[in-house]
N, CA, C and O atoms as a printed pandas DataFrame, in Angstrom:
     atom_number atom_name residue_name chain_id  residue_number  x_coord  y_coord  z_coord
0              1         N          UNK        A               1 -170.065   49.761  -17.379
1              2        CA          UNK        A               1 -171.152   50.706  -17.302
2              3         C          UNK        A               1 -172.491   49.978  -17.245
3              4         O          UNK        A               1 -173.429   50.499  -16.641
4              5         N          UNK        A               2 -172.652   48.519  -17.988
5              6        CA          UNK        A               2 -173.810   47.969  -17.968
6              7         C          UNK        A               2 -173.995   47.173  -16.178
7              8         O          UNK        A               2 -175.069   46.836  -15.682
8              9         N          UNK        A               3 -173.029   47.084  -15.718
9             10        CA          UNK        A               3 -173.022   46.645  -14.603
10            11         C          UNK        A               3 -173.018   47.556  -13.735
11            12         O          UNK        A               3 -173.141   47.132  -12.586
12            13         N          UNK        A               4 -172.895   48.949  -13.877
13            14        CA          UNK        A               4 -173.190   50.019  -12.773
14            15         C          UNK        A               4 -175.133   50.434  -13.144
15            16         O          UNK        A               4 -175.902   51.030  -12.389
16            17         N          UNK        A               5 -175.381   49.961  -14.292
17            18        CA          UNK        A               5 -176.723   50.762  -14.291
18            19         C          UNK        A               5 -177.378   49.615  -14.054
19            20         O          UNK        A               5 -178.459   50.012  -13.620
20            21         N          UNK        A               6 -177.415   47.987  -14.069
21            22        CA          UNK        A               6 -178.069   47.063  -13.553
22            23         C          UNK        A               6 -178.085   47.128  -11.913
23            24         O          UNK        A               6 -179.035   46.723  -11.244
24            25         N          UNK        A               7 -177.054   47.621  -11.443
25            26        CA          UNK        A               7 -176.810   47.345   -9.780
26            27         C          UNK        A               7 -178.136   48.389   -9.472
27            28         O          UNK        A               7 -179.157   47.997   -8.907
28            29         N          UNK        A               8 -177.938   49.704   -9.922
29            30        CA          UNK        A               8 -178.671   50.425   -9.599
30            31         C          UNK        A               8 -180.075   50.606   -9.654
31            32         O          UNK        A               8 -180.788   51.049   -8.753
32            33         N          UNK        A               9 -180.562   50.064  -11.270
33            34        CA          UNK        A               9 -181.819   49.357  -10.922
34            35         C          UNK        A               9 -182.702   48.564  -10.358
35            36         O          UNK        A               9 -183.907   48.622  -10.112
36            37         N          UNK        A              10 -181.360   47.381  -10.117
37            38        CA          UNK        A              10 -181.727   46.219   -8.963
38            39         C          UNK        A              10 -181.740   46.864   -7.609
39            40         O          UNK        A              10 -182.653   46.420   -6.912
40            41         N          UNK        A              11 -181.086   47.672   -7.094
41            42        CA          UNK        A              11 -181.725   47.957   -6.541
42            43         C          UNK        A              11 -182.580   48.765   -5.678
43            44         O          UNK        A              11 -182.948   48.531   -4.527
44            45         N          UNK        A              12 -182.900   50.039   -6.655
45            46        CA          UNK        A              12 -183.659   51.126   -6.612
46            47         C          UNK        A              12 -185.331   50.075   -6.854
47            48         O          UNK        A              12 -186.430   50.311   -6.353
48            49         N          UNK        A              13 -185.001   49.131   -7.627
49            50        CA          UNK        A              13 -186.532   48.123   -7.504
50            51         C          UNK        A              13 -186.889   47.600   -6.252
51            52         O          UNK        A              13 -188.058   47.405   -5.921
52            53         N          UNK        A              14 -185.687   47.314   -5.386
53            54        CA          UNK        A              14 -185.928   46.501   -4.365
54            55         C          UNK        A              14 -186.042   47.152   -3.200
55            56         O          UNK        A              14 -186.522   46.643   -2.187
56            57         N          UNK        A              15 -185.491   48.615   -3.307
57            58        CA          UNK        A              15 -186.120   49.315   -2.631
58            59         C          UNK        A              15 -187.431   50.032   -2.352
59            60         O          UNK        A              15 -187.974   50.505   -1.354
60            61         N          UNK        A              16 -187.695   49.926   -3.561
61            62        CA          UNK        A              16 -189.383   50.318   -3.456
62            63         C          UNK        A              16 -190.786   48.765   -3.263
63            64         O          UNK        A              16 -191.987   48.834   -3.005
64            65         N          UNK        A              17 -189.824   47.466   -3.553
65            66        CA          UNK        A              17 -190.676   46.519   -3.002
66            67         C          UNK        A              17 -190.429   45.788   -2.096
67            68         O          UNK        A              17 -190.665   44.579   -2.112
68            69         N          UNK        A              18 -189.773   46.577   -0.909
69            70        CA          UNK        A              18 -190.318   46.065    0.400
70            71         C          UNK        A              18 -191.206   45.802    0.603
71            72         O          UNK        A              18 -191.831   45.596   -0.438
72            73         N          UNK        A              19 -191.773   45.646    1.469
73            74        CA          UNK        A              19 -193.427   45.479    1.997
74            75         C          UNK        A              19 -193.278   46.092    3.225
75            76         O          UNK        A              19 -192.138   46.166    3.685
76            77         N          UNK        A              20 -194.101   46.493    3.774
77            78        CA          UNK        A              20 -194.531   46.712    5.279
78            79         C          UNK        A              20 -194.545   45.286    6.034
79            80         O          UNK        A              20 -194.514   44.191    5.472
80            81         N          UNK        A              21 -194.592   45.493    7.243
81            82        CA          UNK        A              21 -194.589   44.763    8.472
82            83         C          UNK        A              21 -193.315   43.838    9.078
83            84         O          UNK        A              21 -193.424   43.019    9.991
84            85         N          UNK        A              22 -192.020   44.185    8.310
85            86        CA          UNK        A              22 -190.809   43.502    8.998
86            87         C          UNK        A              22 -190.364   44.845   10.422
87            88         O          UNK        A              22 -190.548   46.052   10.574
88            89         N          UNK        A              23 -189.788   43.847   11.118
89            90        CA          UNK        A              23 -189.031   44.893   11.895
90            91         C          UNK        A              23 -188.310   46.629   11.531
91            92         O          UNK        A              23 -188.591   47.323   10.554
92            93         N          UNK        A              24 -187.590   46.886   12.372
93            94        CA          UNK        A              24 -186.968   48.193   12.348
94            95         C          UNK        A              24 -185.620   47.964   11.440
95            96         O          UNK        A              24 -185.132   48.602   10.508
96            97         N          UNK        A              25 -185.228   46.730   12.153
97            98        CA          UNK        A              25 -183.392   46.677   11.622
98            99         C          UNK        A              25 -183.516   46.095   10.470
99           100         O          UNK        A              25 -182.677   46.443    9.640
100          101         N          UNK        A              26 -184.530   45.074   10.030
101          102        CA          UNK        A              26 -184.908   44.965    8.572
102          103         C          UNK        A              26 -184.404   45.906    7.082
103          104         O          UNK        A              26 -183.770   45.880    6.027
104          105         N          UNK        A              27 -185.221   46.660    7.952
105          106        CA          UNK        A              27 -185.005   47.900    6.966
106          107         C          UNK        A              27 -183.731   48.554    7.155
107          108         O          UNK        A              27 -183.126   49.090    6.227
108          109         N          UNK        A              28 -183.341   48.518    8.282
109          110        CA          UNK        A              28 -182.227   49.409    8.486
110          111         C          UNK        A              28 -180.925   48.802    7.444
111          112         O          UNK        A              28 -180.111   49.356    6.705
112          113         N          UNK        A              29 -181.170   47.579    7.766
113          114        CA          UNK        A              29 -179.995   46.419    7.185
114          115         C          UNK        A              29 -180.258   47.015    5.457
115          116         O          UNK        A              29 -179.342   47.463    4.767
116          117         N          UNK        A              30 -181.416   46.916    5.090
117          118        CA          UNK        A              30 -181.522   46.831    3.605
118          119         C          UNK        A              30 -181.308   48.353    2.984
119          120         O          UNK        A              30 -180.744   48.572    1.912
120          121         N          UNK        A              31 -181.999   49.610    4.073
121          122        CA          UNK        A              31 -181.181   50.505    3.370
122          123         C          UNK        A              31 -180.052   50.943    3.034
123          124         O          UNK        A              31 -179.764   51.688    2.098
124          125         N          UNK        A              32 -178.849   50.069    4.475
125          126        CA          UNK        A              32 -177.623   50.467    3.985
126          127         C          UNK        A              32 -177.283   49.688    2.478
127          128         O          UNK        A              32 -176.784   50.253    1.505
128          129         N          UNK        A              33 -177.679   48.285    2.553
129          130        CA          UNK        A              33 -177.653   47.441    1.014
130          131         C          UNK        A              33 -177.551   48.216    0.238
131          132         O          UNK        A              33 -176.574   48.190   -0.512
132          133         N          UNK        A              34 -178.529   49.199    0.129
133          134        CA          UNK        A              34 -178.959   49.715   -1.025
134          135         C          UNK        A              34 -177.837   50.891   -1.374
135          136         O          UNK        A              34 -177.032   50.959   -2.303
136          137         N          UNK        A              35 -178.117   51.840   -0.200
137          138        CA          UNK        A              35 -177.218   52.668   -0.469
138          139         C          UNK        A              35 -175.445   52.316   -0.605
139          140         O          UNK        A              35 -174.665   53.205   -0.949
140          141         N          UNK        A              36 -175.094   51.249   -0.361
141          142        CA          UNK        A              36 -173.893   51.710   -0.425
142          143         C          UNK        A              36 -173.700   50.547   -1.695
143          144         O          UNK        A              36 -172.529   50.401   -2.046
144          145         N          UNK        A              37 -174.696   49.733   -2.396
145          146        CA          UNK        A              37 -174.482   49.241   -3.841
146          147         C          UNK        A              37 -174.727   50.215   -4.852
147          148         O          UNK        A              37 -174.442   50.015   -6.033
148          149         N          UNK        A              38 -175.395   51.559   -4.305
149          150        CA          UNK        A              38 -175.852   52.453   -5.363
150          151         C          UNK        A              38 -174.313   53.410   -5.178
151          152         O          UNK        A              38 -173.867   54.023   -6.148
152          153         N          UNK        A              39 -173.689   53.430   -3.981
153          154        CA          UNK        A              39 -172.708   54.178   -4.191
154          155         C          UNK        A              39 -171.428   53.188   -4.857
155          156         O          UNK        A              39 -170.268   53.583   -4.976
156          157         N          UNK        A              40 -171.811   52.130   -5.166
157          158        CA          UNK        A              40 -170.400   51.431   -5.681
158          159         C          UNK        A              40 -170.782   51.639   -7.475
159          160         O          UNK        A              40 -169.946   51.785   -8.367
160          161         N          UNK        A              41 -172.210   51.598   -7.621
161          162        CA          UNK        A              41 -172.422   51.489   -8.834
162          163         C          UNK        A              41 -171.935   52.874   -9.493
163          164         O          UNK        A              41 -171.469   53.132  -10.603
164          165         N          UNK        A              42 -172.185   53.543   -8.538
165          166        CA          UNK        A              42 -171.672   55.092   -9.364
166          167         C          UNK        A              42 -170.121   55.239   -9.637
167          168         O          UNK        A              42 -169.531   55.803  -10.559
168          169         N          UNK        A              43 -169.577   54.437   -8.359
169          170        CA          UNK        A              43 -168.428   54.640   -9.122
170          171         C          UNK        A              43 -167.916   53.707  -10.088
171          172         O          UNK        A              43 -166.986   54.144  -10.766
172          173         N          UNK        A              44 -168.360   52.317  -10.361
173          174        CA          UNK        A              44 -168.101   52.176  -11.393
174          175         C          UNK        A              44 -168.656   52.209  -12.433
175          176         O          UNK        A              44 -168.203   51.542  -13.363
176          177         N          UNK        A              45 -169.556   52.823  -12.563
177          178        CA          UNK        A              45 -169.977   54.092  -13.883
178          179         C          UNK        A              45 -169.304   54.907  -14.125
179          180         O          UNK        A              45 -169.285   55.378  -15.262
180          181         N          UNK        A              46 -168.403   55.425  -13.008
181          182        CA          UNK        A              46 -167.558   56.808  -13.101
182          183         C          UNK        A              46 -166.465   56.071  -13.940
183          184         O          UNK        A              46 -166.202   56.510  -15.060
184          185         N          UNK        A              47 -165.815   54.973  -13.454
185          186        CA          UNK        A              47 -164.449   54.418  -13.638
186          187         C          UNK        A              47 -164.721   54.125  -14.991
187          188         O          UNK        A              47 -163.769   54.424  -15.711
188          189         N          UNK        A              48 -165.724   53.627  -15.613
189          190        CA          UNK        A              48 -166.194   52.949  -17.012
190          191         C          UNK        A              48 -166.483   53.649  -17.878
191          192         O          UNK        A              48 -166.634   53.192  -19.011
192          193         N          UNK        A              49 -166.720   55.547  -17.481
193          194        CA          UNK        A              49 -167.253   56.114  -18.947
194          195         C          UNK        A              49 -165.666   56.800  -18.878
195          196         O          UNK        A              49 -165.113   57.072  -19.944
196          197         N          UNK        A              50 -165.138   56.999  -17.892
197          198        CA          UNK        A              50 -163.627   57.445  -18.036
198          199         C          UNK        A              50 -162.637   56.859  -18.742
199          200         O          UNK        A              50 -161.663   57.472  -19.180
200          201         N          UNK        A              51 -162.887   55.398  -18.910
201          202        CA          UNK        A              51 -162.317   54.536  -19.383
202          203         C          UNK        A              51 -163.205   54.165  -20.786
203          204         O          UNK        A              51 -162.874   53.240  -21.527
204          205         N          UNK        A              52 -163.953   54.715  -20.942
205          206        CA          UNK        A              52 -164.380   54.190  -22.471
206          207         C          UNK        A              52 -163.722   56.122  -23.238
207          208         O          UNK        A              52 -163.045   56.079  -24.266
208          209         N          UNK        A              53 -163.922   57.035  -22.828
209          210        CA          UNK        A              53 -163.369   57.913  -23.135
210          211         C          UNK        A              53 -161.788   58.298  -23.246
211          212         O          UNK        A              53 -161.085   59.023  -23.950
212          213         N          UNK        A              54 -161.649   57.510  -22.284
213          214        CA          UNK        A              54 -159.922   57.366  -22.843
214          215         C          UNK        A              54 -159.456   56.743  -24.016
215          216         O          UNK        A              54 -158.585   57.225  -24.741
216          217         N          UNK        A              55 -160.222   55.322  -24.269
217          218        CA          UNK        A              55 -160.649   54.426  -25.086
218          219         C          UNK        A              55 -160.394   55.072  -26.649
219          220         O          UNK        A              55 -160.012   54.306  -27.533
220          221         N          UNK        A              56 -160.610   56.433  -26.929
221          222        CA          UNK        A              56 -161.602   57.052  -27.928
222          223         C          UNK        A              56 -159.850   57.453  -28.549
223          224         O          UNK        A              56 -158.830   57.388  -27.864
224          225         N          UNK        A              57 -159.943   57.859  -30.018
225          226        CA          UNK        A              57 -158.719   58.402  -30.671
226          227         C          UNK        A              57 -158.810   60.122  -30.556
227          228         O          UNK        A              57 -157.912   60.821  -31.024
């Protein structure tokens, strides 16, 4: 879980500090980055609170 909410901060940060003036595919390249590390992070957030709840007596 600490590794699904670091991914996601890293990089919900790095998405907002781009800069202006790179190309088109620049960005294109980095939004998929983003989005599809934010969709891995969710799921293993999903997999990790399922598994700490199973965890439980």
């Amino acid at each position: 879980m600490a590794l699904a909410a670091f991914m996601i901060f890293e990089w919900v940060d790095l998405g907002f500090n781009l800069q202006d003036g790179h190309e088109t595919s620049f960005y294109v390249v980095h939004g998929v980055l983003i989005a599809v590390n934010i969709i891995l992070a969710l799921v293993l957030g999903t997999v990790g609170v399922r598994a700490w709840k199973r965890g439980r007596p």
